[in-house]
Structure formats: structure tokens, C-alpha cells
PDB file of N, CA, C, O and CB in Angstrom:
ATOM      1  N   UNK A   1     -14.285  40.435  83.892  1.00  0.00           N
ATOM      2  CA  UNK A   1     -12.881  40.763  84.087  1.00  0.00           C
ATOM      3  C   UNK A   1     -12.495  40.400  85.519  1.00  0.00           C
ATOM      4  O   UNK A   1     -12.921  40.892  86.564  1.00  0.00           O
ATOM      5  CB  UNK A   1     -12.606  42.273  83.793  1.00  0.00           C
ATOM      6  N   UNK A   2     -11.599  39.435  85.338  1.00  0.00           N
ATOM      7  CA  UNK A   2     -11.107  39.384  87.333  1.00  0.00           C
ATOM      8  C   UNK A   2     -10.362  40.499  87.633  1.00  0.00           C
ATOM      9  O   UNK A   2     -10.191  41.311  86.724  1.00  0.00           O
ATOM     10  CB  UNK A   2      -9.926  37.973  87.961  1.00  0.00           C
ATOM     11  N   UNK A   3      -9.878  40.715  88.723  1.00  0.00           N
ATOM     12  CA  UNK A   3      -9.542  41.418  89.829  1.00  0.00           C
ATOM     13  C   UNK A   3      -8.059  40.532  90.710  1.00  0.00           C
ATOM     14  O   UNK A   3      -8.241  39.595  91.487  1.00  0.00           O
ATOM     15  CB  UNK A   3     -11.084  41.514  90.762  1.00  0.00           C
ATOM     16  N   UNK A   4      -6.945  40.980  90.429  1.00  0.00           N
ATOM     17  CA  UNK A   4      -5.867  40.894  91.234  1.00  0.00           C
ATOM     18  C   UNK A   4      -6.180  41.015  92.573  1.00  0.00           C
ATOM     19  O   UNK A   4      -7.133  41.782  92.709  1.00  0.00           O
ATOM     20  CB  UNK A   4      -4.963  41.767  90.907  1.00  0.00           C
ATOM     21  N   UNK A   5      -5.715  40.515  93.754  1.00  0.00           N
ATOM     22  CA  UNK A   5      -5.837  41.033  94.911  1.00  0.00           C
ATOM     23  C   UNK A   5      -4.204  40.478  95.433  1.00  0.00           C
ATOM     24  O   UNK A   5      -3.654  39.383  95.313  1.00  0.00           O
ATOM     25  CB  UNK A   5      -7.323  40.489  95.739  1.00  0.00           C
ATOM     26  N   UNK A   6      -3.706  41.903  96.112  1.00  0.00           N
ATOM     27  CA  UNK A   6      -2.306  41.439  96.360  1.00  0.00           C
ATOM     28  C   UNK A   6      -2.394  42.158  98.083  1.00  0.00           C
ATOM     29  O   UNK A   6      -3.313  42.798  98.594  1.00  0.00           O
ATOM     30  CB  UNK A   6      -0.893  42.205  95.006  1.00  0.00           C
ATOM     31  N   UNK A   7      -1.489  41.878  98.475  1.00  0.00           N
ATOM     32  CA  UNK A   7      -1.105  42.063  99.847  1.00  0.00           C
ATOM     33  C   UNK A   7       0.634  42.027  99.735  1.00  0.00           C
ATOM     34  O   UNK A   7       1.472  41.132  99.836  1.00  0.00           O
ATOM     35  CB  UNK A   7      -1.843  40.772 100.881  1.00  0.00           C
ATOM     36  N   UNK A   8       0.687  43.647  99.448  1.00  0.00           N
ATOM     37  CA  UNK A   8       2.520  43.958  99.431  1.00  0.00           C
ATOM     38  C   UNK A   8       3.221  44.034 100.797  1.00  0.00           C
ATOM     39  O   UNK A   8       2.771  44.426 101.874  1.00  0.00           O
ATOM     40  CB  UNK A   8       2.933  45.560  98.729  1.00  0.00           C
ATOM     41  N   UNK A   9       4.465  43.549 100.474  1.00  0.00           N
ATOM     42  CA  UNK A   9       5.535  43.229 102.002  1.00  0.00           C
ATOM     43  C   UNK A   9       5.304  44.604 102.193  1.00  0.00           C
ATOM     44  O   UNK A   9       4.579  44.728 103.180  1.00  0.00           O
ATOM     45  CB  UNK A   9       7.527  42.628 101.953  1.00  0.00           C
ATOM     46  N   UNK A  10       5.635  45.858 101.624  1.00  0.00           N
ATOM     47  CA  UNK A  10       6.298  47.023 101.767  1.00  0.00           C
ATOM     48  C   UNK A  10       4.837  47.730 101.586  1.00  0.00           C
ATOM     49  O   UNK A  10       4.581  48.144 100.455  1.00  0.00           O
ATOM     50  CB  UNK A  10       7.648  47.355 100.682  1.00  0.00           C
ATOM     51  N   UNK A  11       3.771  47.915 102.706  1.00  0.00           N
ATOM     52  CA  UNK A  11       2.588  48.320 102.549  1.00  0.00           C
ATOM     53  C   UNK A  11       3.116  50.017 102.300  1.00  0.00           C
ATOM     54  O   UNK A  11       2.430  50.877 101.749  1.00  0.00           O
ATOM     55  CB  UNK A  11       1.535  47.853 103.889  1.00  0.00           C
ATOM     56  N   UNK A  12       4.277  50.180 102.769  1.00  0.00           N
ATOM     57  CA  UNK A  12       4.212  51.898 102.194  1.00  0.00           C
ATOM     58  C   UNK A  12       4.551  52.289 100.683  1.00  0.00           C
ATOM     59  O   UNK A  12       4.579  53.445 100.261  1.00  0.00           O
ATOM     60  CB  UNK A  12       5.375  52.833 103.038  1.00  0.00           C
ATOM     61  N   UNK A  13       4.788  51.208  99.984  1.00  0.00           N
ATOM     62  CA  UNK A  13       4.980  51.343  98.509  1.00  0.00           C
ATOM     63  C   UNK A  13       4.499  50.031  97.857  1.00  0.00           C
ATOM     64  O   UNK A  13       5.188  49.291  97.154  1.00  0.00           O
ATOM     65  CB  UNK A  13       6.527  51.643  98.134  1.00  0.00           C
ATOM     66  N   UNK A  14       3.229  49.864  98.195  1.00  0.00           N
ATOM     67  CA  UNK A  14       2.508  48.953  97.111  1.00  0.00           C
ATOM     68  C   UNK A  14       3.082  49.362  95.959  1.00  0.00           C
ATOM     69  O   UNK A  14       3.367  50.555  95.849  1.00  0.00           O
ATOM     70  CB  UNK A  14       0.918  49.061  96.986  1.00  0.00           C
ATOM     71  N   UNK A  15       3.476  48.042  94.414  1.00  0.00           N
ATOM     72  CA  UNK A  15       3.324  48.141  93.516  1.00  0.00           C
ATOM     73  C   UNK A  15       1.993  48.486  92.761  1.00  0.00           C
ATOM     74  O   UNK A  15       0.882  48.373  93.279  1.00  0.00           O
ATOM     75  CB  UNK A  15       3.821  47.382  93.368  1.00  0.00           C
ATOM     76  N   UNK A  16       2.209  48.892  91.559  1.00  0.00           N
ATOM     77  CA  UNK A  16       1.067  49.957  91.066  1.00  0.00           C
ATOM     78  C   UNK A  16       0.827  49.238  89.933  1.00  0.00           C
ATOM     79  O   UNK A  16       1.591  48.420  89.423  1.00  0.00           O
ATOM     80  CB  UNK A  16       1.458  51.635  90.771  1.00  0.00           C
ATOM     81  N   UNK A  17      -0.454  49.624  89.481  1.00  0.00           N
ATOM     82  CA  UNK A  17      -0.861  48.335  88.209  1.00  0.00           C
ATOM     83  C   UNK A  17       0.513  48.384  87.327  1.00  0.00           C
ATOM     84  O   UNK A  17       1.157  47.335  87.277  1.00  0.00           O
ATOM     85  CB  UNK A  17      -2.535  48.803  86.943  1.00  0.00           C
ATOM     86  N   UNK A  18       0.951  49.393  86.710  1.00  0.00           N
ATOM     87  CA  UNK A  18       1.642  49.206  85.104  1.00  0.00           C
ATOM     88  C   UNK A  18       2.622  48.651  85.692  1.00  0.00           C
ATOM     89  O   UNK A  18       3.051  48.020  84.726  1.00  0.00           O
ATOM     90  CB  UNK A  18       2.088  50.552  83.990  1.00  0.00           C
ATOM     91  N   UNK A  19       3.493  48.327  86.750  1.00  0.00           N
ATOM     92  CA  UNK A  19       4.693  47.639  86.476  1.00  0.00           C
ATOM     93  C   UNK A  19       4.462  46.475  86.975  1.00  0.00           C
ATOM     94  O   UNK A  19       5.551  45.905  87.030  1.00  0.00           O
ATOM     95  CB  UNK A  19       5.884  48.189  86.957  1.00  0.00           C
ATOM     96  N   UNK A  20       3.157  45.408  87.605  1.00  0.00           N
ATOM     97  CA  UNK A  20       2.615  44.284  88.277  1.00  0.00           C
ATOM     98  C   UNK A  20       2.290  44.089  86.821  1.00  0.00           C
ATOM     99  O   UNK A  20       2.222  42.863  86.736  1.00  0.00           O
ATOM    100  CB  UNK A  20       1.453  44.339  89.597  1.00  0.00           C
ATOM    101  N   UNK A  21       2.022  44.640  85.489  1.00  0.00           N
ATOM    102  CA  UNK A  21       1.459  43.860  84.124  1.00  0.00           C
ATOM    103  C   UNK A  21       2.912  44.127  83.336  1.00  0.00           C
ATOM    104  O   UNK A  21       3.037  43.760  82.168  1.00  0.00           O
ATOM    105  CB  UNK A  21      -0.216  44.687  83.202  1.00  0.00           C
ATOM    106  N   UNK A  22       3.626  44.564  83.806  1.00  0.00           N
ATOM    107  CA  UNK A  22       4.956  44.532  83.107  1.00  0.00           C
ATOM    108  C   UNK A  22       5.642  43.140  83.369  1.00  0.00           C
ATOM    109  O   UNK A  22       5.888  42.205  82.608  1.00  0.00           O
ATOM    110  CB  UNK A  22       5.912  45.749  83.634  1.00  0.00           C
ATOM    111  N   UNK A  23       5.882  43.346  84.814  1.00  0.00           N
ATOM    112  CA  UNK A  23       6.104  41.916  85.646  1.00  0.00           C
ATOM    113  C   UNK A  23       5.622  40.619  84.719  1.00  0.00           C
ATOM    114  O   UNK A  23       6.287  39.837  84.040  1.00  0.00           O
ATOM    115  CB  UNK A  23       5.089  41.918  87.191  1.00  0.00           C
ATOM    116  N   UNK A  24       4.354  40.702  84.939  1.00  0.00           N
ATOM    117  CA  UNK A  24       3.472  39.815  84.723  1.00  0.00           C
ATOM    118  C   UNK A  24       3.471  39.103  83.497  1.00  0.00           C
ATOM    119  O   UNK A  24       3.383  37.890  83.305  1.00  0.00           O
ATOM    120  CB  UNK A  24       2.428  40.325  84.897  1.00  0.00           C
ATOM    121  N   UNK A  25       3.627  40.430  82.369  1.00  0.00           N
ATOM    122  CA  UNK A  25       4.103  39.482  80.782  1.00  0.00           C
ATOM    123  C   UNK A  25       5.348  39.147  80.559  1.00  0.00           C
ATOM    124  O   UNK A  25       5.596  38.850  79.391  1.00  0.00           O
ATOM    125  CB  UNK A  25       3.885  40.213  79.406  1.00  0.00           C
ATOM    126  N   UNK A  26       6.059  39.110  81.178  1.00  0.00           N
ATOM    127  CA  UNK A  26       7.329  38.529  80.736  1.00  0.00           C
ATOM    128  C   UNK A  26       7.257  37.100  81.557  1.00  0.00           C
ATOM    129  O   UNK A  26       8.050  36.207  81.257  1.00  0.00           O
ATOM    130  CB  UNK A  26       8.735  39.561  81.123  1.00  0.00           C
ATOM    131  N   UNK A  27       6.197  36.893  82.694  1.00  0.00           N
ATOM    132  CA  UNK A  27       6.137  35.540  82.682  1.00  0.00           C
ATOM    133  C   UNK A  27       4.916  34.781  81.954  1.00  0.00           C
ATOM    134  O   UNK A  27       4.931  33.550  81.955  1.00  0.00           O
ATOM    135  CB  UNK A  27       6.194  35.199  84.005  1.00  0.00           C
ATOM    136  N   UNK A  28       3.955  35.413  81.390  1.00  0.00           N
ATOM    137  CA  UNK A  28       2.972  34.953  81.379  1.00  0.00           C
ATOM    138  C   UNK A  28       2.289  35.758  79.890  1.00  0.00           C
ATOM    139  O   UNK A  28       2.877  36.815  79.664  1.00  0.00           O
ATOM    140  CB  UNK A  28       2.379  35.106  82.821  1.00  0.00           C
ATOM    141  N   UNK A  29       1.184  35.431  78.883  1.00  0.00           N
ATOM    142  CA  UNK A  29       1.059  35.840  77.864  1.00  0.00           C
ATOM    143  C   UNK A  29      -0.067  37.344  78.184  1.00  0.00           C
ATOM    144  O   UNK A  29      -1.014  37.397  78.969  1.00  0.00           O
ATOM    145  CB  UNK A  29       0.629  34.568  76.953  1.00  0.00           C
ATOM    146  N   UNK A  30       0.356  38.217  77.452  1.00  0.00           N
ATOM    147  CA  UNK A  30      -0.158  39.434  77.889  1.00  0.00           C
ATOM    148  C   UNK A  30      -2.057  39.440  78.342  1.00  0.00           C
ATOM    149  O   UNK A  30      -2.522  40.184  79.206  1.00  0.00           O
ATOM    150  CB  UNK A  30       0.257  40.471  76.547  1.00  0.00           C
ATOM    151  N   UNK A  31      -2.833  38.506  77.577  1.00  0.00           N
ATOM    152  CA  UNK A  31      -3.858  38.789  78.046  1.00  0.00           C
ATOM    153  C   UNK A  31      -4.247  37.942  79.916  1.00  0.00           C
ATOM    154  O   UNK A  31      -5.224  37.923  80.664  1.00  0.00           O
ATOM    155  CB  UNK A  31      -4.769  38.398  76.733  1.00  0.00           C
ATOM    156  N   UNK A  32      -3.155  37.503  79.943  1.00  0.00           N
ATOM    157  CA  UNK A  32      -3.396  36.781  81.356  1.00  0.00           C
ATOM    158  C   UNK A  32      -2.933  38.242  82.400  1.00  0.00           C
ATOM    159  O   UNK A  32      -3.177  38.336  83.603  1.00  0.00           O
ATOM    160  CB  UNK A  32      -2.141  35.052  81.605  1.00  0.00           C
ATOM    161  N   UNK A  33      -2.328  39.120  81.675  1.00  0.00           N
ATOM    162  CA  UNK A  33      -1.717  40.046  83.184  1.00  0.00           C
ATOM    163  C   UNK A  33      -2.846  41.038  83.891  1.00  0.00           C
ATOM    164  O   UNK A  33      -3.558  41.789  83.224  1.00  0.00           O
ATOM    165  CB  UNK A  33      -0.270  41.279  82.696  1.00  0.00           C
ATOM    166  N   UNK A  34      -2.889  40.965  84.908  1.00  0.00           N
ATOM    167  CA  UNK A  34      -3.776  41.696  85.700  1.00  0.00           C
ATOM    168  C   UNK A  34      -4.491  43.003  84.531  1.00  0.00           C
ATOM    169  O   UNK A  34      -4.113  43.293  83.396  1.00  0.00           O
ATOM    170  CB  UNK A  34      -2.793  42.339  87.154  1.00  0.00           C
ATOM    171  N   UNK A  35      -5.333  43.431  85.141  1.00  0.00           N
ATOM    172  CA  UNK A  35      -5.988  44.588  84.717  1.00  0.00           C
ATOM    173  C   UNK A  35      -6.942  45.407  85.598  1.00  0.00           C
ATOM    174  O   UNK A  35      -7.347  46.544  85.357  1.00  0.00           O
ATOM    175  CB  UNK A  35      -6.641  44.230  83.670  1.00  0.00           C
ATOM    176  N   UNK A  36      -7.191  44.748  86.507  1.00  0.00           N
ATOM    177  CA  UNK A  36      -7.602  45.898  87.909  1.00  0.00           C
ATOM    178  C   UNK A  36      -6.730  44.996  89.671  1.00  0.00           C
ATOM    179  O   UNK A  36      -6.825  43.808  89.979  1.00  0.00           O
ATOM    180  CB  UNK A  36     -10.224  45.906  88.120  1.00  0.00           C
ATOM    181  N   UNK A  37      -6.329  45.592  90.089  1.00  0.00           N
ATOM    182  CA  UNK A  37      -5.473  45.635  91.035  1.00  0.00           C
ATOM    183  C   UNK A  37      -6.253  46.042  92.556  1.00  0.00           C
ATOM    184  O   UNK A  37      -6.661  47.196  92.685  1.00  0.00           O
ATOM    185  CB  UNK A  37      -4.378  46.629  90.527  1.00  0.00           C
ATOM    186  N   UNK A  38      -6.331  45.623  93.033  1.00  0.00           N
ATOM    187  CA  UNK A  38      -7.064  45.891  94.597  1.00  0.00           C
ATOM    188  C   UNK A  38      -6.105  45.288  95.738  1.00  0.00           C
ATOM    189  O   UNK A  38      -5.945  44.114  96.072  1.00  0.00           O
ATOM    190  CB  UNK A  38      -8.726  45.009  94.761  1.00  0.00           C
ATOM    191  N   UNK A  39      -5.322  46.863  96.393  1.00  0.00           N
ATOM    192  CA  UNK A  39      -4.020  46.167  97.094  1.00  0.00           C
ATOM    193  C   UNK A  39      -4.708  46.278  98.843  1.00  0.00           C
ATOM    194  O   UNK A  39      -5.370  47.291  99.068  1.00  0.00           O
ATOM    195  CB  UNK A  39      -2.153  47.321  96.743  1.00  0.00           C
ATOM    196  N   UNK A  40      -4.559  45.379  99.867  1.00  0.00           N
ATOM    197  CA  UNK A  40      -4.955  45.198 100.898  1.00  0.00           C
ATOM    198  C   UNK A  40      -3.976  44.929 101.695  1.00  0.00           C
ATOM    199  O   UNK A  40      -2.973  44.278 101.404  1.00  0.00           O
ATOM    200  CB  UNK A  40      -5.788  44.470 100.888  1.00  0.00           C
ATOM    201  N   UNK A  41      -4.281  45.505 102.905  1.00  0.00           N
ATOM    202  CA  UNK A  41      -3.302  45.054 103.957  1.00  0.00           C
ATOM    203  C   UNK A  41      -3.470  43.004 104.600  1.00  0.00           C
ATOM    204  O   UNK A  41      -2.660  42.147 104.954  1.00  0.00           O
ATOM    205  CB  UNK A  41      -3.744  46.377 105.422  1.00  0.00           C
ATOM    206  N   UNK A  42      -4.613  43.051 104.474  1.00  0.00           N
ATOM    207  CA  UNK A  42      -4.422  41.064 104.705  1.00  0.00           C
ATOM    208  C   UNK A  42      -5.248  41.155 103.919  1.00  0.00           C
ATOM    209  O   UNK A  42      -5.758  42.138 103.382  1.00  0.00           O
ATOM    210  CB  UNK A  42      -4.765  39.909 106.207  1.00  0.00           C
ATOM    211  N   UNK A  43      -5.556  39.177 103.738  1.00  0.00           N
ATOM    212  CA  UNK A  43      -6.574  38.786 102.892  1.00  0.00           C
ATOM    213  C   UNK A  43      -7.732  37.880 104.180  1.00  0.00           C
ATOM    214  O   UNK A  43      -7.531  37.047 105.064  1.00  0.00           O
ATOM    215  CB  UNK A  43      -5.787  37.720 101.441  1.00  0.00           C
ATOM    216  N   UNK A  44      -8.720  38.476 103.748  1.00  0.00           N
ATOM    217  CA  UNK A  44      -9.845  37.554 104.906  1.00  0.00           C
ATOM    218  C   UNK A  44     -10.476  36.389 104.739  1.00  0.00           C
ATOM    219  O   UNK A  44     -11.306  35.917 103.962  1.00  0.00           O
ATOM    220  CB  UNK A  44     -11.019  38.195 105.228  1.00  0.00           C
ATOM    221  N   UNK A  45      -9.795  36.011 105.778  1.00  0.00           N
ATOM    222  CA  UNK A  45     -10.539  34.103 106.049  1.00  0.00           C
ATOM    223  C   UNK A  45     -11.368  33.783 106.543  1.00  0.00           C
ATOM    224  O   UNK A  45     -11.928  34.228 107.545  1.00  0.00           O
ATOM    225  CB  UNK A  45     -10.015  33.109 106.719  1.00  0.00           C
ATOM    226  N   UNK A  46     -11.682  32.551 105.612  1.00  0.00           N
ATOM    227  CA  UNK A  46     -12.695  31.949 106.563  1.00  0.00           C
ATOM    228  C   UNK A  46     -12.258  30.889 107.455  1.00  0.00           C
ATOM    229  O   UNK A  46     -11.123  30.413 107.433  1.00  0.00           O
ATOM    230  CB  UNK A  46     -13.781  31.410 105.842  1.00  0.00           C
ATOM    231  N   UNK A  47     -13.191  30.534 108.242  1.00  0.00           N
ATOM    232  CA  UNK A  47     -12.655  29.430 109.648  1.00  0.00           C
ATOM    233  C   UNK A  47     -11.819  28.622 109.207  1.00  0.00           C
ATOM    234  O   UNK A  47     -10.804  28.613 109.903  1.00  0.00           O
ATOM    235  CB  UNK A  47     -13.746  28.417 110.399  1.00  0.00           C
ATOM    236  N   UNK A  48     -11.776  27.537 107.863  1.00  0.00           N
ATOM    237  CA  UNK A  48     -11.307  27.048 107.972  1.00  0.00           C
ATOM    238  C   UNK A  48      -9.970  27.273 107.306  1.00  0.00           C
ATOM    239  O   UNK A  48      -9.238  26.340 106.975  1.00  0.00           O
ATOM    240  CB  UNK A  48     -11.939  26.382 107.950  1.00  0.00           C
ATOM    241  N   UNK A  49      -9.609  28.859 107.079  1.00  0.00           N
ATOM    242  CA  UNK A  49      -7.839  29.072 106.688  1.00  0.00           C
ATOM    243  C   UNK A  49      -7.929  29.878 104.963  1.00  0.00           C
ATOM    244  O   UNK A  49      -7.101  30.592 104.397  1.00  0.00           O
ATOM    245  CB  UNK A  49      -6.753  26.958 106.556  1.00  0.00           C
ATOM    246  N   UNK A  50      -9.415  29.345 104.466  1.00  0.00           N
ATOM    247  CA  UNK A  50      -9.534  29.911 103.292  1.00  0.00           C
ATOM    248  C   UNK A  50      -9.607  31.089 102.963  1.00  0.00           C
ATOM    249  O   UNK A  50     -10.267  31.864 103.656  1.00  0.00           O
ATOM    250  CB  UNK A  50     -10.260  29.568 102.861  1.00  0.00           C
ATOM    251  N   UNK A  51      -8.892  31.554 101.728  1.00  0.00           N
ATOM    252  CA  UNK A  51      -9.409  32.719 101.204  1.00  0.00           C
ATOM    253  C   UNK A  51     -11.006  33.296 101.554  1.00  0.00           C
ATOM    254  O   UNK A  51     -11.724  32.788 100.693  1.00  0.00           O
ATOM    255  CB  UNK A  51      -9.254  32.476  99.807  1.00  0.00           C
ATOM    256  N   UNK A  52     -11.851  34.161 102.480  1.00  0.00           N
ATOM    257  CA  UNK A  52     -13.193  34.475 101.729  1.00  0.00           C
ATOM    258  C   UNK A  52     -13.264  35.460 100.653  1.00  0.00           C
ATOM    259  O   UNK A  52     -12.964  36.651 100.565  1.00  0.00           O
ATOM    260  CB  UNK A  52     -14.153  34.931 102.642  1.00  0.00           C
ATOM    261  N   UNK A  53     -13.861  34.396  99.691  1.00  0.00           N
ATOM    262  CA  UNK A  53     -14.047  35.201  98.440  1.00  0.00           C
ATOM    263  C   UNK A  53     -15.295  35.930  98.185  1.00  0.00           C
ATOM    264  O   UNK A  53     -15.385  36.594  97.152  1.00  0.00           O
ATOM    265  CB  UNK A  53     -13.889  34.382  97.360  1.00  0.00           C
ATOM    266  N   UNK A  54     -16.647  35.853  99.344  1.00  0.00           N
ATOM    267  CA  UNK A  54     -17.584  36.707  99.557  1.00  0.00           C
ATOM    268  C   UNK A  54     -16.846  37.979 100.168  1.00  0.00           C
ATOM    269  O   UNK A  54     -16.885  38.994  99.472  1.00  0.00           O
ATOM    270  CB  UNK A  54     -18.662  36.080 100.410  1.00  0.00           C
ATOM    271  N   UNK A  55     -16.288  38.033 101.187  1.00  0.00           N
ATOM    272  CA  UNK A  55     -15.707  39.293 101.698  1.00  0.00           C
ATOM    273  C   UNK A  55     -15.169  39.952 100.793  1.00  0.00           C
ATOM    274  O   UNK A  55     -15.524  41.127 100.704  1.00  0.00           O
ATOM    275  CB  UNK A  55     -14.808  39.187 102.649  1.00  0.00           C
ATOM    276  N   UNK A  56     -13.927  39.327  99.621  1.00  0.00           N
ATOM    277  CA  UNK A  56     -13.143  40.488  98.731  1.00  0.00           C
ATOM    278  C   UNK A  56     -14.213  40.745  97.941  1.00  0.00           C
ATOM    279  O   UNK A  56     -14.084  41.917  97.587  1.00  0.00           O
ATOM    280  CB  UNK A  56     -11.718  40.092  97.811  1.00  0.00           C
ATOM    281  N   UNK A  57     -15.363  40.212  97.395  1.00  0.00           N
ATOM    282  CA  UNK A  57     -15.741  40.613  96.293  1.00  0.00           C
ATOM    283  C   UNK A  57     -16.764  42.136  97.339  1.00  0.00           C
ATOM    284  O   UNK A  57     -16.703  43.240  96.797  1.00  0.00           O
ATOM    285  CB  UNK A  57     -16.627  39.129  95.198  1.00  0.00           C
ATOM    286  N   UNK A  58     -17.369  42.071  98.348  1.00  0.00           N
ATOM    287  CA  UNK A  58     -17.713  42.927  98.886  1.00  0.00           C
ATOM    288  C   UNK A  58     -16.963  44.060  99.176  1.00  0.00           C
ATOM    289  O   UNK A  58     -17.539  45.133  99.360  1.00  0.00           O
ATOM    290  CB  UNK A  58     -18.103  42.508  99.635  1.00  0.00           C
ATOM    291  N   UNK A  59     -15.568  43.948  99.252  1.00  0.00           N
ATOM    292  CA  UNK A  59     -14.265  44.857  99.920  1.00  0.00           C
ATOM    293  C   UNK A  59     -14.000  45.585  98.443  1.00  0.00           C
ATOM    294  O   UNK A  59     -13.719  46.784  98.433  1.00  0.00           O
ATOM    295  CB  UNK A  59     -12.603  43.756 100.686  1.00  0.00           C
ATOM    296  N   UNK A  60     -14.090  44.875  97.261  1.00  0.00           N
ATOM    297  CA  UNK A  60     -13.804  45.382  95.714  1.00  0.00           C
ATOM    298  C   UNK A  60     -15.133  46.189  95.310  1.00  0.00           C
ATOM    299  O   UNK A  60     -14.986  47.192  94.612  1.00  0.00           O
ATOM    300  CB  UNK A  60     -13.532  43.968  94.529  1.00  0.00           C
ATOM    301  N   UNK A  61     -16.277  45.848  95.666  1.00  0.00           N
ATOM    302  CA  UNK A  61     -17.533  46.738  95.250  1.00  0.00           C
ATOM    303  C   UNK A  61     -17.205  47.672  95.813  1.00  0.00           C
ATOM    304  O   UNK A  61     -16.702  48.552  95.116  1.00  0.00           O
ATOM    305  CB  UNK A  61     -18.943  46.406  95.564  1.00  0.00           C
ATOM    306  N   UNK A  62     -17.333  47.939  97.383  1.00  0.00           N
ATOM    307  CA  UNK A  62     -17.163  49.443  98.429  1.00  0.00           C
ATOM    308  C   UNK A  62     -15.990  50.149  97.573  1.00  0.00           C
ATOM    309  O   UNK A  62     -15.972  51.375  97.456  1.00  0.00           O
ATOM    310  CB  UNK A  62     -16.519  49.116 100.443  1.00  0.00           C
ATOM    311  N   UNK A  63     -15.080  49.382  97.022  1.00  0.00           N
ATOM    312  CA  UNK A  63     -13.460  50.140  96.357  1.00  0.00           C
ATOM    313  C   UNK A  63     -13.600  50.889  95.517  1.00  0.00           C
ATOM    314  O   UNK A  63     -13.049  51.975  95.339  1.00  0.00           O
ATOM    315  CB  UNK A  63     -12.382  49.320  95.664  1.00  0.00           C
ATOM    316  N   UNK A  64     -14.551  50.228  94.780  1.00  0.00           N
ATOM    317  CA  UNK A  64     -15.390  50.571  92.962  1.00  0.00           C
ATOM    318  C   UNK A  64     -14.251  49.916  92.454  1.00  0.00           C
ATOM    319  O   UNK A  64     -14.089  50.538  91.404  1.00  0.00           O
ATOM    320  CB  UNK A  64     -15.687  52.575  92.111  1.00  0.00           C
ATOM    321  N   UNK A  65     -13.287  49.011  92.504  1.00  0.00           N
ATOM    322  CA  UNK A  65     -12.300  48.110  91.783  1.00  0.00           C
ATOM    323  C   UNK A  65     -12.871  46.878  90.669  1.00  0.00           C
ATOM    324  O   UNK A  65     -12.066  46.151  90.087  1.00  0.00           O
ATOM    325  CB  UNK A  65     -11.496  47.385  92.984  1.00  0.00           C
TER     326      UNK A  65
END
């Protein structure tokens, strides 16, 4: 199962899973909409600008996400 990772403008009212899969199927077919949600204040890079996707998956274990 993947894992959403979002970074909300309005860090004092992150959106919450049920209305990010509400969102989500009206653009997209229901089994594509999120199903675990892990909201962060940034996303961590690597040197060269990339996503690290070792760090979130480490940042989502510590979460239990």
C-alpha cells in the first residue's frame, strides 16, 4: 500500500485523510485515492534537489504510517 506524503500551505489545518480521498475521486478512480496520509512540514532532499525517499520511508516507520 503506498503512502501519500503532503506538505499543507495552512500547517495549522492540515487536510485530513477523508476529505484528501473525497478530493481525490472525483479526479481520479477510487482505488487510486490515498489511503494512509503522512502530513509534514517539508519534504527532505537530497543534494541534488530530489525527493529522499530513504528519509520518508524512515520518517513513515518512526510515524507507524
Amino acid at each position: 500500500m503506498t503512502l501519500t506524503v503532503i506538505v499543507p500551505a495552512d500547517q495549522a489545518a492540515p487536510p485530513q485523510l477523508p476529505g484528501l480521498r473525497a478530493q481525490a475521486r472525483e479526479l481520479l478512480p477510487g482505488y487510486a485515492a490515498p489511503r494512509r496520509l503522512l502530513v509534514l512540514s517539508e519534504i527532505p532532499v537530497l543534494a541534488s534537489g530530489k525527493p529522499d525517499r530513504q528519509a520518508l520511508r524512515q520518517i513513515a516507520a518512526r510515524s507507524g504510517a
